[in-house]
C-alpha positions in Angstrom: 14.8 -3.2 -14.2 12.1 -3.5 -16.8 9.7 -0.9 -17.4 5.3 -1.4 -17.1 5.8 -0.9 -20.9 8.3 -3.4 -21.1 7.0 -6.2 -19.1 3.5 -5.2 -21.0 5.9 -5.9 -24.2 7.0 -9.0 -22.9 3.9 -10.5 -21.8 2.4 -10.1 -24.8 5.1 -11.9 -26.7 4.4 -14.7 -24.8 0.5 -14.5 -26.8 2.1 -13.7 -30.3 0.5 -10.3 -30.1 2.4 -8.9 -33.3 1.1 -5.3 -31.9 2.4 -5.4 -28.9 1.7 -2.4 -26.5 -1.2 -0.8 -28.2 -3.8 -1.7 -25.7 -1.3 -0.7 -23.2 -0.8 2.9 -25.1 -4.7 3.3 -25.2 -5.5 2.4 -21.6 -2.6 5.3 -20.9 -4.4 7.6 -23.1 -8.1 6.9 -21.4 -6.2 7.5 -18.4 -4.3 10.7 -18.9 -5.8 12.3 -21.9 -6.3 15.6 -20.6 -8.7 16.3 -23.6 -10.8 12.9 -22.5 -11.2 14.1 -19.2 -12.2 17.1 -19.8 -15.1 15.8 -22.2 -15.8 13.5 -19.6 -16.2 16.1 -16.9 -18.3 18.2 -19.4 -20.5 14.7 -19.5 -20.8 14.5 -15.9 -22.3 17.7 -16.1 -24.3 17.1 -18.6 -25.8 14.3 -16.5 -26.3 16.7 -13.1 -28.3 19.6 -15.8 -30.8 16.9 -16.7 -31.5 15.9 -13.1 -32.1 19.6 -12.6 -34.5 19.7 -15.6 -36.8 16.4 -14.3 -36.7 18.0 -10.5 -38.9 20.7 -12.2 -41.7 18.1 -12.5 -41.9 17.9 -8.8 -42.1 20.9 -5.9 -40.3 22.7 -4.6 -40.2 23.4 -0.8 -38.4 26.9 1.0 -38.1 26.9 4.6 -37.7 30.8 5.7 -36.7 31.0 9.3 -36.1 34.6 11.1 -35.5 35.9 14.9 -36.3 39.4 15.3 -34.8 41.7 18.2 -36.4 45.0 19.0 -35.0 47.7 21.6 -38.0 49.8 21.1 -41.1 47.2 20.6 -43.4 49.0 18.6 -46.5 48.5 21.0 -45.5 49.0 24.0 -47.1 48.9 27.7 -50.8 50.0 28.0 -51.8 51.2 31.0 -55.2 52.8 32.2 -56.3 55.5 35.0 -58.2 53.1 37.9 -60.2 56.4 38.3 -61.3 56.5 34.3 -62.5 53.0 34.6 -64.7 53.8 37.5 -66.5 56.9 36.1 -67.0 55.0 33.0 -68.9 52.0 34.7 -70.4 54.3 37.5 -70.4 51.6 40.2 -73.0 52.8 43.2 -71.1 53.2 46.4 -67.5 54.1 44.8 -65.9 57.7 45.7 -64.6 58.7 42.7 -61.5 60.7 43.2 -60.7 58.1 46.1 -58.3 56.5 43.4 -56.5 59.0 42.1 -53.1 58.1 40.7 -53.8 54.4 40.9 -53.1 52.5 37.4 -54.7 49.4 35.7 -51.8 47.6 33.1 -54.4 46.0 30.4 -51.3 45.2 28.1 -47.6 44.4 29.1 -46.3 45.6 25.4 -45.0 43.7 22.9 -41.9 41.2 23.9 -38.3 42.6 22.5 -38.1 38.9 20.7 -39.8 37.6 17.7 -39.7 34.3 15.5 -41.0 33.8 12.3 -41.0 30.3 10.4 -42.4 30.1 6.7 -42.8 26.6 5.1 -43.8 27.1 1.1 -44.5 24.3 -1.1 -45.0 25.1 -4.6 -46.1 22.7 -7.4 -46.0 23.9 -10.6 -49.2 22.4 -12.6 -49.7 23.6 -16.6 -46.4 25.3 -18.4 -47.0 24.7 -21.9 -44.7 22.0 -22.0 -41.5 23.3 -21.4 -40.9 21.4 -18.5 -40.8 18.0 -20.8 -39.3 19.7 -23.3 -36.1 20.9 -21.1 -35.7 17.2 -20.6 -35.5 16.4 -23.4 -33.1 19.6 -24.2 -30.9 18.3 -21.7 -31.3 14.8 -22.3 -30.1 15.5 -25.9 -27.8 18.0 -24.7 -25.9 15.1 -22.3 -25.9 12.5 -25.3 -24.3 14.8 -27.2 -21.2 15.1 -24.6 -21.6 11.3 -24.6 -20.9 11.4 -28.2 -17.9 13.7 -28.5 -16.1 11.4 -25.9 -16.7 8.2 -27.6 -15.7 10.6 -31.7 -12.5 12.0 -29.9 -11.4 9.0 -27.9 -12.0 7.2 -31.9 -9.8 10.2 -33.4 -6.7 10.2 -30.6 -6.9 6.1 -31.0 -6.4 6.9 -35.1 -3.8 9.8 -34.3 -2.2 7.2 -32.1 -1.9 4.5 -34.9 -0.8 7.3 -37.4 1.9 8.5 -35.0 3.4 5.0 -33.3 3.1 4.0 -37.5 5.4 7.1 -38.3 7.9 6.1 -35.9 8.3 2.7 -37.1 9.0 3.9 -40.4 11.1 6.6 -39.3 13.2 3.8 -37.6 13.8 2.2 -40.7 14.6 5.8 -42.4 17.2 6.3 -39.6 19.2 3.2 -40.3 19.4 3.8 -44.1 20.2 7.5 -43.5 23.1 5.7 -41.5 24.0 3.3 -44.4 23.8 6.3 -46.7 25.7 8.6 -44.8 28.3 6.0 -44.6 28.8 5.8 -48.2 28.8 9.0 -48.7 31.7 9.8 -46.4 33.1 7.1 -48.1 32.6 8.4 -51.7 34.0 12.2 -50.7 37.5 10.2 -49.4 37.8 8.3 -52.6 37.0 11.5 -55.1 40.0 13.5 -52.6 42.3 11.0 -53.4 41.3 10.7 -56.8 41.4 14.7 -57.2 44.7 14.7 -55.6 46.3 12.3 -58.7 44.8 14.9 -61.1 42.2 12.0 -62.2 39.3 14.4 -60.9 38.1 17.7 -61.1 38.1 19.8 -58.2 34.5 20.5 -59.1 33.4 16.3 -58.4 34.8 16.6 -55.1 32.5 19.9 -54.2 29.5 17.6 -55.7 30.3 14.5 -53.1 30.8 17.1 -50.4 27.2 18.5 -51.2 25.9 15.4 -51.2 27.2 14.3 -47.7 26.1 17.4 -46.7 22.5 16.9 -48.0 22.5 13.4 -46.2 23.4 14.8 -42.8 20.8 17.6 -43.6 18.1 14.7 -44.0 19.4 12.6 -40.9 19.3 16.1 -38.9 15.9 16.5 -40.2 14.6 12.8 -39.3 15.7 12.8 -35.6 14.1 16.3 -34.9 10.6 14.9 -36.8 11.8 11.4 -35.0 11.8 13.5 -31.4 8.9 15.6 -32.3 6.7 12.2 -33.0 8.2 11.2 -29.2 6.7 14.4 -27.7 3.5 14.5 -29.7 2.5 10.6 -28.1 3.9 11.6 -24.7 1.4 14.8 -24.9 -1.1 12.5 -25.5 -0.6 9.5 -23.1 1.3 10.4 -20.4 4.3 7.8 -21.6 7.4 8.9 -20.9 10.1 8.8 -24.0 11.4 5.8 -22.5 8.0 3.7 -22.6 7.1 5.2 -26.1 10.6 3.8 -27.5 9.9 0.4 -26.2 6.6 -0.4 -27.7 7.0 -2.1 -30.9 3.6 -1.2 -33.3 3.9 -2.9 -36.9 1.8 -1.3 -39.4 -1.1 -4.1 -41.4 0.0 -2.8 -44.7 -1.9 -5.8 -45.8 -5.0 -4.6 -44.1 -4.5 -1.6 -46.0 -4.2 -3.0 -49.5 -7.7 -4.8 -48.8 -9.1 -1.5 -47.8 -8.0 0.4 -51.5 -10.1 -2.5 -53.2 -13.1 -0.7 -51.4 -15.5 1.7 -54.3 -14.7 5.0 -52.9 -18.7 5.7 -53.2 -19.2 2.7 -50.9 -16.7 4.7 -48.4 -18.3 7.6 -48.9 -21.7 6.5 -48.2 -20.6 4.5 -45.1 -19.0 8.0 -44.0 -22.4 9.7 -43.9 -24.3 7.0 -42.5 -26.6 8.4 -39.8 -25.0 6.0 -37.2 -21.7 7.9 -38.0 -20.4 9.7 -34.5 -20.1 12.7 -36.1 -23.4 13.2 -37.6 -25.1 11.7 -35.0 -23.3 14.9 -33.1 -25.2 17.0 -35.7 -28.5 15.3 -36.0 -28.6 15.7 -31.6 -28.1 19.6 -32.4 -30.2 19.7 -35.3 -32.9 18.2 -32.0 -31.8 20.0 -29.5 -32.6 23.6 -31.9 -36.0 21.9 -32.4 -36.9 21.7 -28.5 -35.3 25.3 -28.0 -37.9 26.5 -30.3 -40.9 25.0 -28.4 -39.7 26.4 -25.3 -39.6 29.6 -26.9 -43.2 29.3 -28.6 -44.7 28.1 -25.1 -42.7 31.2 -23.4 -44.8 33.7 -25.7 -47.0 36.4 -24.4 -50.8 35.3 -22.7 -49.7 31.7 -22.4 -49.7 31.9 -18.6 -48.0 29.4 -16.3 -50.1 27.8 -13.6 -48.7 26.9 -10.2 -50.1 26.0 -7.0 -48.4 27.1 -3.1 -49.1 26.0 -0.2 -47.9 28.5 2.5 -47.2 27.9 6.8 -46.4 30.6 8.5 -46.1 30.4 12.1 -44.9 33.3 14.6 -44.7 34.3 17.8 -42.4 36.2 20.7 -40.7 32.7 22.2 -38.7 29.9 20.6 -41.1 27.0 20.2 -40.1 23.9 22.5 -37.2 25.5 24.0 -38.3 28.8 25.4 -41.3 28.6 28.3 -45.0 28.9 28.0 -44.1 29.6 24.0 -47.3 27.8 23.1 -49.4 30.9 24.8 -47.4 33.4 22.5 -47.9 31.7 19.0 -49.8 32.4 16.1 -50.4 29.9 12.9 -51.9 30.4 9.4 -52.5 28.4 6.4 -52.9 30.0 2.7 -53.9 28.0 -0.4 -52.7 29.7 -3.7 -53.4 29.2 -6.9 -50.8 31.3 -9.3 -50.8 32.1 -13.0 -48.1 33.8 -14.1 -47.8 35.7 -18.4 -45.5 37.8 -19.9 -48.1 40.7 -21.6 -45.6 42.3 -23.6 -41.8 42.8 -23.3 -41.2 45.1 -26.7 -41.5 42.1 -28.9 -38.3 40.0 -27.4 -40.0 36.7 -27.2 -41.1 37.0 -30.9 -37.1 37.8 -31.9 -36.7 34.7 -29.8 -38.8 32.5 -32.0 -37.6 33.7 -34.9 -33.7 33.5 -33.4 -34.2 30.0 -32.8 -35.9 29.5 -35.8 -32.9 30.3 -37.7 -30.7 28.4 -35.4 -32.5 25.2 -36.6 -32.0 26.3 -40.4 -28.4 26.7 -39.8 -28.2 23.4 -38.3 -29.4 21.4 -41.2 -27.3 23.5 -43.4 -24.4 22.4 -41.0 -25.2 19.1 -41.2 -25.8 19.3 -45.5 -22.4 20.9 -45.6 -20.6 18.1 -43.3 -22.1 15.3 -45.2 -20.4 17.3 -48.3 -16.8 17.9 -46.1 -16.8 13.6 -45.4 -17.8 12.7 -48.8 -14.8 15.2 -50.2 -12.8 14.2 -47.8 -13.1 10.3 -48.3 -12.1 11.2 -51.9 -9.2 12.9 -51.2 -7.8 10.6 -49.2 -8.8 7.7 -51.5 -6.7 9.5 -53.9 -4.0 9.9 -51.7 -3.5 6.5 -50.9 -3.6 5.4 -54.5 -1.2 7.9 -55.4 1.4 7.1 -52.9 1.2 3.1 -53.2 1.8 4.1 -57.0 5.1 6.3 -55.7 6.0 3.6 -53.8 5.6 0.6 -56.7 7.9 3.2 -58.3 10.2 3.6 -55.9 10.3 0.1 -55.8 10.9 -1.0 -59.1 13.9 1.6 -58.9 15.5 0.1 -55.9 15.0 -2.9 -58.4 16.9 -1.5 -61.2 19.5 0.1 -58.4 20.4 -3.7 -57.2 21.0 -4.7 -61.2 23.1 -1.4 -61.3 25.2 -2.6 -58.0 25.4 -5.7 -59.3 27.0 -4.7 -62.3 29.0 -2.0 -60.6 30.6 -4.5 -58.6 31.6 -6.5 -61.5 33.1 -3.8 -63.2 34.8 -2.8 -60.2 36.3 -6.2 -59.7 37.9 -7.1 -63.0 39.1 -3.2 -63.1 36.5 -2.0 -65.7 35.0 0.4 -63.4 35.6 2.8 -60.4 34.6 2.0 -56.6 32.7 6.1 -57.3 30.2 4.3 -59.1 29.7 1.7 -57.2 29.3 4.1 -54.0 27.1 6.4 -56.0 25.0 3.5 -57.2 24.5 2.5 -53.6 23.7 5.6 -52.5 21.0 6.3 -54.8 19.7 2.5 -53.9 19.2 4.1 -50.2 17.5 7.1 -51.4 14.8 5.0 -53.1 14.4 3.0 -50.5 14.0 5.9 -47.7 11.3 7.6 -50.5 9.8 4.6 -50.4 9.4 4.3 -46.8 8.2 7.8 -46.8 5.5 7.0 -49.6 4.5 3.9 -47.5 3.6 6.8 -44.4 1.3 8.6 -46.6 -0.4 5.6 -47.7 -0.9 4.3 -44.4 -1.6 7.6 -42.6 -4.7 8.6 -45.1 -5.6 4.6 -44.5 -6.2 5.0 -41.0 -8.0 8.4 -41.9 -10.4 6.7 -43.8 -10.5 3.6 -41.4 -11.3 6.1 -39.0 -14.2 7.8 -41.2 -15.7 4.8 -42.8 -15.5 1.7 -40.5 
């Protein structure tokens, strides 16, 4: 049964797509990236703290609601002596004393229940700015998460390239490890028969069995760095081994080649142009340091916020529209407030803040000097290391050039008896080694090519 990778492979065949799987491997990495979704998650919330930061242009509104029960009410019944009421109004005609332990109630006492609802609007009206400038804080703040997304998904699609690169070359490694091990197996049985006639010294054959050893070494070597590569894209895609091994990427050498006719100051300038992710990362900081600092200078002592609250306060001993004859037990009230609100003094905090945040802002244009330094070194060094291993490999090439003459010549010499099959293996076995150095020299110069396609396009 074919795998989503394969039938992805063979799909594309069928539109001559020569890279075959990539857009396969980087819709897996947008999808399980666990460093993408985290950024994106960060952006999210990004997005929520600047719709906090505009809701403080408008009011807010509290709703307080509380039910009070009291054993003890703290008025209670009132009650006076019908006897008191009658000497005090002296009516003609009464008998005072006729009334004697008869009681007037003037007040039933307070009811054991109470409700209290509290509607508060407050509208804040003159802060000095900082309202507008937390937007913006935010604002920037939420670009900047925007940014890092787009820089690190543009980084794991370079690793990506570097590492599905690697393993195509590593590939090619492995089979002339193979041939190589081969002939060197080959070389160790000829010089032990040799040795065993007394035609060779003991000491040649301890040489070829070094130098098989050294090529199993290396082939060792290539399949742990081959299975490590396997792990490294699984890590960062979600593929499983099985996927990874079936997409087929071929490195654009070519595209490479027209890059290194490039000026290296031309690359270096277009990798710190302002439009460049990561100093557009900077210059949002280098913003964001900017607005802290007015908040702080509009936070300073005697610069005093101004609000305005409206309060509703409504009470009374029955639940409104649910307990009987509540609307005889209410009470309502209304205020109007206009609030200003200053810090006097605070031991000199908000002035450290000022100056903290001016500093901040110094150090982020000295980050940002210093990065536009780090790219421009960087683009040079890896200039240099691409010209420096296409020149290793040219080498490498012209000896796998003289190698083939040297085979060529070996094999004649072997053939009319003039020479020994030894030199004809060794000759072959050096002929691999230049061509595996070659391979590797090819890796460097296409790994620091995506680095600075990466950087500078």
């Amino acid at each position: 049964m074919l795998s989503v990778a394969g039938f992805f492979r063979t799909w594309c065949e069928t539109l001559g797509d020569t890279d075959y799987g990539l857009s396969y491997v980087f819709s897996e990495l947008d999808i399980n990236n666990t460093e993408l979704r985290r950024l994106r998650e960060e952006y999210a919330q990004s997005v929520l703290d600047v719709k906090d930061a505009k809701a403080g242009y408008g009011p807010s509104v509290d709703l307080l609601v509380t039910g009070t029960y009291m054993p003890d009410p703290m008025i209670g019944k009132v009650t006076v002596d019908l006897e008191d009421i009658l000497s005090a109004i002296n009516i003609p005609g009464s008998q005072v004393g006729s009334t004697t332990n008869q009681y007037v109630t003037l007040y039933q006492g307070m009811e054991n229940t109470q409700y209290q609802f509290q509607l508060t609007l407050t509208q804040p009206l003159f802060t000095w700015g900082k309202i507008s400038s937390a937007v913006k804080l935010y604002t920037a703040a939420s670009e900047v998460k925007q940014l890092q997304v787009l820089d690190k998904q543009a980084q794991l699609e370079t690793e990506i390239r570097t590492r599905l690169a690697a393993l195509y070359y590593m590939k090619q490694i492995r089979i002339y490890l193979d041939e190589e091990q081969e002939y060197a197996k080959k070389l160790v049985s000829i010089s032990e028969q040799v040795a065993q006639n007394g035609l060779l010294l003991q000491q040649k054959v301890l040489d070829a069995r070094i130098q098989a050893m050294e090529i199993d070494i290396a082939k060792a070597g290539i399949e742990d760095e081959y299975t490590k590569m396997l792990s490294s894209l699984e890590k960062l895609t979600g593929l499983s081994f099985d996927e990874l091994e079936e997409i087929r990427y071929i490195p654009d050498k070519s595209a490479a080649d027209a890059f290194l006719l490039h000026d290296v100051k031309v690359l270096q300038e277009n990798a710190v142009a302002e439009d460049r992710l990561s100093l557009q990362i900077l210059q949002k900081l280098i913003e964001i340091n900017a607005l802290t600092l007015n908040i702080a200078e509009a936070s300073v002592y005697w610069k005093p916020d101004v609000a305005l609250q409206l309060s509703v306060d409504y009470s009374g001993s029955r639940f409104p529209l649910i307990e009987t004859d509540w609307y005889r037990k209410d009470d309502s009230n209304l205020n109007i407030t206009l609030a200003l609100k200053t810090t006097v003094w605070d031991g000199g905090k908000k002035l450290n803040d000022i100056k903290r945040n001016e500093s901040n802002s110094t150090l982020a244009n000295i980050q940002y000097e210093d990065t536009e330094l780090l790219l421009k070194h960087t683009v040079l060094e890896q200039y240099n290391q691409m010209k420096l291993a296409k020149t290793k490999a040219d080498y490498q090439l012209l000896k796998i050039e003289t190698k083939n003459s040297q085979i060529e010549q070996a094999t004649k010499a072997f053939q009319t008896g003039y020479g020994s099959e030894a030199d004809l293996i060794t000759a072959q076995i050096e002929k691999c080694t230049a061509q595996i150095e070659m391979l590797q020299n090819v890796l460097s110069y296409m790994t620091a090519y995506y680095t600075l396609s990466y950087m500078t396009e």
